[in-house]
N, C-alpha and C positions, 0 to 999 in steps of 0.2 A: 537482495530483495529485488522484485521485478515487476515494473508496472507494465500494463496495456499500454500503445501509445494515446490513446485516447486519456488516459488516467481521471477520467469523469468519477469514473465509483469513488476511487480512493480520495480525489479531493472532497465529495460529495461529504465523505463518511468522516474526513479527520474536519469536515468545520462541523459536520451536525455532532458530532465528539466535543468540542470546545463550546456545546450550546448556542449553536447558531444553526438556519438554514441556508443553502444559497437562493431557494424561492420559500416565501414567508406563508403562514394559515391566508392571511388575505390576499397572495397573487402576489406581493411583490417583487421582484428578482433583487438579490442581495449579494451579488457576486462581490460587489467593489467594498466591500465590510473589511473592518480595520482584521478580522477573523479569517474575510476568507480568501484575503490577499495573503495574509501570514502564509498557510496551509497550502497554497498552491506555490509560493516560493520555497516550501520547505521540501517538496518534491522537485519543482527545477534545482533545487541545489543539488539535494540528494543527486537525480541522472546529473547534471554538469561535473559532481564532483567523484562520477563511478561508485559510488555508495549502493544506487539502484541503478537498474537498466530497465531498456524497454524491451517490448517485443510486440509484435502483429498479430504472433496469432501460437497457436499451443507447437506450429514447429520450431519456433523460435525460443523456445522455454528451454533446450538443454544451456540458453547462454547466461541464466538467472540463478542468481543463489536461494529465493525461494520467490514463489508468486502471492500475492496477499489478495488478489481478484478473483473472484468465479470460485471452483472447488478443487485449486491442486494447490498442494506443498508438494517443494521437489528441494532436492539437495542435489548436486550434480557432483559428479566428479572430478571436475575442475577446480570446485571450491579447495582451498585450502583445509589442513586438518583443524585450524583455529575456527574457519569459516563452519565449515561442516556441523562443530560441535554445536557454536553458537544458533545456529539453524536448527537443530534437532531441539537445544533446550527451549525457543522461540516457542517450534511445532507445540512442543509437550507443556506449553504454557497456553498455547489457542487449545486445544480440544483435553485440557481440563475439566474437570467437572464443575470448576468456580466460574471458569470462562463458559461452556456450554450451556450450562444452564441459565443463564440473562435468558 
């Protein structure tokens, strides 16, 4: 898995996922929420423990098992054939039609 370094979306998207926002309907910033501290440590783990990596920008993507930001899945050829498989069934579980159609 590969985050932007930035990883704004993806934190953004797994605390508004757990029913939370990081900014509330009435303006207020909500980062330091018991939710959206979780969420952003579960991504520094993830890159600390090589689970995920980062990258800068789409040259940096052949070093990523797959990208979950913006509009690319990639599989590289680096991954393992364990890695690989597990990427593909991920893929073919996001553009489902259970998942596409929310």
């Amino acid at each position: 898995m590969g985050f932007d370094k930035s990883f704004d979306m993806e934190w953004d998207s797994m605390v508004h996922s757990s029913g939370e926002a990081l900014v509330t309907n009435n303006g207020k910033v909500n980062v330091n929420s018991k939710k959206a501290i979780a969420a952003a440590k579960l991504i520094m783990d993830m890159v600390n423990d090589g689970t995920a990596l980062t990258f800068s920008s789409s040259a940096g993507i052949t070093a990523t098992k797959a990208a979950l930001a913006g509009n690319s899945l990639v599989v590289t050829a680096t991954a393992s054939k364990k890695q690989q498989s597990g990427a593909w069934a991920f893929m073919k579980f996001l553009m489902s039609d259970k998942q596409t159609e929310k």
